[in-house]
Backbone as ProteinMPNN parsed JSONL, in Angstrom:
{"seq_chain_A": "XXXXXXXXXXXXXXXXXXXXXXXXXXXXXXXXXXXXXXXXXXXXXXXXXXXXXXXXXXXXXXXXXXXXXXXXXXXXXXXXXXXXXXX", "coords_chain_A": {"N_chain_A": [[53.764, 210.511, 87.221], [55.046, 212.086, 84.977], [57.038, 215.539, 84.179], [56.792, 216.877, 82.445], [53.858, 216.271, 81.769], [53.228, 216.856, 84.215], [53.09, 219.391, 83.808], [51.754, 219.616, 81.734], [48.942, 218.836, 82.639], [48.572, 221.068, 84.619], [48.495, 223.292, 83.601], [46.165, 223.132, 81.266], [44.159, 223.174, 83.551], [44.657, 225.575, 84.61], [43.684, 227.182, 82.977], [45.715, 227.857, 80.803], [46.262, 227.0, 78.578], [43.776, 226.86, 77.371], [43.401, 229.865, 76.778], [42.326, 231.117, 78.921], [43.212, 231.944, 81.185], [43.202, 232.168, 84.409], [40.918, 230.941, 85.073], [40.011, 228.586, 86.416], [39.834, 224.929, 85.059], [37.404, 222.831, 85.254], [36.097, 220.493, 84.159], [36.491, 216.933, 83.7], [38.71, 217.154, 85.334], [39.116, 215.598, 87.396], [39.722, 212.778, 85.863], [41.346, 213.095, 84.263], [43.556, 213.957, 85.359], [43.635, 211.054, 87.068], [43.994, 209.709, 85.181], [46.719, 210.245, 84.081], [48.146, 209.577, 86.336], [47.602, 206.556, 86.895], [49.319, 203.634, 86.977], [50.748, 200.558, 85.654], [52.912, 198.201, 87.417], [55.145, 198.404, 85.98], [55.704, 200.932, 85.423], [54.077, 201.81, 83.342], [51.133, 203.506, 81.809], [47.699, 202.877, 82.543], [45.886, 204.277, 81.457], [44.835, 205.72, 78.46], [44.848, 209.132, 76.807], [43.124, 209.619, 75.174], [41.057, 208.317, 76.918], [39.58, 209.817, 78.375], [37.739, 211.173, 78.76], [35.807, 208.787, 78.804], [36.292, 207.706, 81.795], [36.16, 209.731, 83.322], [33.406, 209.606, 83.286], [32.445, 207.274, 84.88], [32.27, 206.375, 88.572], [31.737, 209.195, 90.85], [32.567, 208.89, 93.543], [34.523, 206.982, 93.438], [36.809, 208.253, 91.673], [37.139, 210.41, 93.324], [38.397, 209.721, 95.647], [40.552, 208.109, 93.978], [41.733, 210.229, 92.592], [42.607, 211.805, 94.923], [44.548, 210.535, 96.125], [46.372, 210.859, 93.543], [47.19, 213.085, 93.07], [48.31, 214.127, 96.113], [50.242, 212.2, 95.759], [51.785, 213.324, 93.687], [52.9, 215.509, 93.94], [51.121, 217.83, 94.04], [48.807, 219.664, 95.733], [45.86, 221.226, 97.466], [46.752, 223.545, 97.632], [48.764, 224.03, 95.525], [46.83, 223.76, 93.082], [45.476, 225.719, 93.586], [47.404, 227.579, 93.05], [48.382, 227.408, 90.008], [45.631, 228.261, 89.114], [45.626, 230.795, 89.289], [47.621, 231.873, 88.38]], "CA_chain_A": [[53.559, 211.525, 86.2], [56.187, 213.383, 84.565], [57.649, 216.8, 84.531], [55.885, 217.726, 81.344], [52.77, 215.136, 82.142], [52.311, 217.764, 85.364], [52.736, 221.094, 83.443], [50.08, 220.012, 80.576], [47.565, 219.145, 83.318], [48.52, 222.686, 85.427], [48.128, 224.624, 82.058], [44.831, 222.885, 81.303], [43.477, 223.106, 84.221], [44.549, 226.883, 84.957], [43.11, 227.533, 81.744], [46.298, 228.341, 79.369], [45.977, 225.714, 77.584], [42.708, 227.594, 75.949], [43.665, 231.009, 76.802], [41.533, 231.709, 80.02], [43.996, 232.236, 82.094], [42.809, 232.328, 85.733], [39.606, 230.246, 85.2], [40.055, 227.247, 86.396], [38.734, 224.294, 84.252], [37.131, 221.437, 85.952], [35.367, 219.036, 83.069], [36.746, 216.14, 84.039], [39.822, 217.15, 85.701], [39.626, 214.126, 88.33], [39.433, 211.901, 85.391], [42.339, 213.494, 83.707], [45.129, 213.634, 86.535], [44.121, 210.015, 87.575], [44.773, 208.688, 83.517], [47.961, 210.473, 84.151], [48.902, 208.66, 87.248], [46.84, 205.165, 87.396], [50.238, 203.041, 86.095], [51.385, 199.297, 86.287], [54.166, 197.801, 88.245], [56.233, 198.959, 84.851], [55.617, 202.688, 85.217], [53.348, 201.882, 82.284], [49.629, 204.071, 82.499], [46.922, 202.035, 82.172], [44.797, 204.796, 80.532], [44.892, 207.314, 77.532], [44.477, 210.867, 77.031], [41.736, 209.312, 74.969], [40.355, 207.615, 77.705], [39.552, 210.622, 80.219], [36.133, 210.966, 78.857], [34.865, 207.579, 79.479], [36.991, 207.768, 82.71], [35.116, 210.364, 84.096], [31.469, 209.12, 83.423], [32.797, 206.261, 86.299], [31.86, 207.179, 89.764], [32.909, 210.539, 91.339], [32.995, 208.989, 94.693], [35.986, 206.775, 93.39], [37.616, 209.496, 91.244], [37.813, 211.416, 93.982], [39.692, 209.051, 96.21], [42.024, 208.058, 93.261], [42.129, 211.882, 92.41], [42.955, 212.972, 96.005], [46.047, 210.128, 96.219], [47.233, 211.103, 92.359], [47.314, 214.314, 94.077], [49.173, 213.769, 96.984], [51.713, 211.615, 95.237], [52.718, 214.503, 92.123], [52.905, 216.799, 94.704], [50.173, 219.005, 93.361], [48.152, 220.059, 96.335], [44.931, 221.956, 97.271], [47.471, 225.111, 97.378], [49.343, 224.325, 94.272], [46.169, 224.294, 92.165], [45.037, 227.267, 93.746], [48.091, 228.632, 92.526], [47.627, 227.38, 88.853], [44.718, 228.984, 88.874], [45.897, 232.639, 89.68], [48.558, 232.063, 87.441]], "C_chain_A": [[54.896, 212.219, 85.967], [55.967, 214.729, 84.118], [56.53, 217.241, 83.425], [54.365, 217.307, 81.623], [52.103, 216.573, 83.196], [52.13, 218.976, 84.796], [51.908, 221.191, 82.433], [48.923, 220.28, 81.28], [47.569, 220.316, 84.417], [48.111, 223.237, 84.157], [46.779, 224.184, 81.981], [43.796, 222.852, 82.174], [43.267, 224.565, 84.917], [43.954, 227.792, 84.263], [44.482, 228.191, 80.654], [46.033, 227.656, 78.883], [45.006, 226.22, 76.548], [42.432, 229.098, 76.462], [42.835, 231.926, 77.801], [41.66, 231.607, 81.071], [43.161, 232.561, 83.548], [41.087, 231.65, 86.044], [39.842, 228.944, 85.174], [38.978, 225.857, 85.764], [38.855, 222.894, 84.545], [36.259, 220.359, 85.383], [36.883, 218.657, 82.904], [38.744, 216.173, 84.2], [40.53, 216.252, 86.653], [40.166, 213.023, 87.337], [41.369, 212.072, 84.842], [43.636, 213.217, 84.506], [45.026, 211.933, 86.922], [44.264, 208.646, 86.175], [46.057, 208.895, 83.499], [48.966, 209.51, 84.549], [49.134, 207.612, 87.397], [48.294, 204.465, 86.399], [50.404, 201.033, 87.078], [52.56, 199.752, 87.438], [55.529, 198.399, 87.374], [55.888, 200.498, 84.623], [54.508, 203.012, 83.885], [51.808, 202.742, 82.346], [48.907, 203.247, 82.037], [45.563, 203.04, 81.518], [45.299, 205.911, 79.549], [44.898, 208.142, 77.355], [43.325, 210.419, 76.554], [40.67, 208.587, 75.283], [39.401, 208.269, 78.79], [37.985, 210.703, 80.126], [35.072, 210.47, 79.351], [35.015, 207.496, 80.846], [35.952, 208.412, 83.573], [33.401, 210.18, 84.084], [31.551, 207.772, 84.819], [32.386, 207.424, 87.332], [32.674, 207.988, 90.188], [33.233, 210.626, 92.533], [34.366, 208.354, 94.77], [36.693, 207.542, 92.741], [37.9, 210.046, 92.315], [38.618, 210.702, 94.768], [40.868, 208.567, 95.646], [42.662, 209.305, 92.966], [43.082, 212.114, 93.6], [44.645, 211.499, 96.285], [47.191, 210.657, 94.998], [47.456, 212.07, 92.926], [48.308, 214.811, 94.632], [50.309, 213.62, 96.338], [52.374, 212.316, 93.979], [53.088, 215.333, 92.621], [52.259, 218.221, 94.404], [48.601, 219.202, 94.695], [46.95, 220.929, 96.549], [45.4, 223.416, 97.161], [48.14, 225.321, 95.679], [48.173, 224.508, 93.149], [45.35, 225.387, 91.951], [45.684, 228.285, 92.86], [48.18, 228.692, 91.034], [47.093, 228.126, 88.343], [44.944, 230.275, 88.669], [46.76, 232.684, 88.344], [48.603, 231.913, 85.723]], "O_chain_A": [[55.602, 212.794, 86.796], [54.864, 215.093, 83.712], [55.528, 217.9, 83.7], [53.616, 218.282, 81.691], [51.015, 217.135, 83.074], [51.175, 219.679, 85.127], [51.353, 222.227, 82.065], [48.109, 221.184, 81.095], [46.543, 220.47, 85.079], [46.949, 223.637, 84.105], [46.025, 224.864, 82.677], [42.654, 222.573, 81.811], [42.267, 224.884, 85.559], [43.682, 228.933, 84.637], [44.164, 228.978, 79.763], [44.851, 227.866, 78.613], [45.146, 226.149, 75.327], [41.266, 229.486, 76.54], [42.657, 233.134, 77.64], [40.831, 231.313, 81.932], [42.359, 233.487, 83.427], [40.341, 231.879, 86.996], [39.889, 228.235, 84.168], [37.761, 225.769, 85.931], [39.742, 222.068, 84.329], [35.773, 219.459, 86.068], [37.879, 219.227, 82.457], [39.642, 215.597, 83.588], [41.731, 216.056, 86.835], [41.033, 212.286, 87.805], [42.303, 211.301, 85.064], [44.517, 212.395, 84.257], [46.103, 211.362, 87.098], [44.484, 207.435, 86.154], [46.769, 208.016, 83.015], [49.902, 208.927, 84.001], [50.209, 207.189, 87.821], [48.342, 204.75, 85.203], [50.277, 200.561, 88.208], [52.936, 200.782, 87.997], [56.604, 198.746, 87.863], [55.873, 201.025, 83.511], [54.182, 204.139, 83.512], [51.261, 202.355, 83.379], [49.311, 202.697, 81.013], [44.477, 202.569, 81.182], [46.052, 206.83, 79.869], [45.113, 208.473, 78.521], [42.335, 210.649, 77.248], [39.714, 208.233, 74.592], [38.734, 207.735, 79.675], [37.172, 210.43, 81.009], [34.061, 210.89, 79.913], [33.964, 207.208, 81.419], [35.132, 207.867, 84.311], [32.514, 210.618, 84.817], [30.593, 207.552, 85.559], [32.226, 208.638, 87.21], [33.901, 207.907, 90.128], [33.842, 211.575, 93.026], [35.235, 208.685, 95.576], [37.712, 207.664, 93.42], [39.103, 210.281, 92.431], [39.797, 211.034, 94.639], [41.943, 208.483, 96.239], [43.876, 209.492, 93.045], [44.214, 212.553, 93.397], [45.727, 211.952, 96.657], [48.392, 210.843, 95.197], [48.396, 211.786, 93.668], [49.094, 215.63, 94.155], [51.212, 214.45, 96.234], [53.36, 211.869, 93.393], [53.712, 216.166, 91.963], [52.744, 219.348, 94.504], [47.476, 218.827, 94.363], [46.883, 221.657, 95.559], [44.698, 224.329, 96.728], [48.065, 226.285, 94.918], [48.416, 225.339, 92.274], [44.785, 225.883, 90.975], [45.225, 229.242, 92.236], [48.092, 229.818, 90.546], [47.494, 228.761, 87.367], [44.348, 230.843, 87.755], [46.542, 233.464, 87.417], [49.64, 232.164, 85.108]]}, "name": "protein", "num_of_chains": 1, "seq": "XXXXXXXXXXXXXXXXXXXXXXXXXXXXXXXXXXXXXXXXXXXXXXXXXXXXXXXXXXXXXXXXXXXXXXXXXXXXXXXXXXXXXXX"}
């Protein structure tokens, strides 16, 4: 994910993005960070922004294990989206 890639999905997920600042917004935020991440061997993503929808109707026991590595590997932690949030 890139630099901007991580500060759309912090803003949207802290709620600037739609102006509700400190409410964190969780429709389909697994789905979202792992369309970000999920890429070929060519850095290429293999999903859309207009994919996150369908994305997330998939199971939420694998979202969450692709979630919790996209995660890991952006360096966006269970603290950093805490902090998001506040912010």
């Amino acid at each position: 994910m890139t630099g901007a890639e991580r500060d759309a999905f912090e803003g949207k997920v802290s709620g600037l993005e739609t102006g509700q600042t400190g409410k964190m917004q969780y429709l389909n935020m697994r789905a979202s960070l792992v369309a970000l991440c999920v890429c070929d061997e060519h850095g290429t993503r293999l999903f859309t922004d207009g994919q996150v929808e369908e994305l997330g109707k998939k199971s939420g026991a694998v979202l969450d294990r692709i979630f919790d590595v996209a995660r890991d590997s952006s360096g966006i932690g269970d603290g950093a989206m805490g902090k998001a949030a506040k912010n």
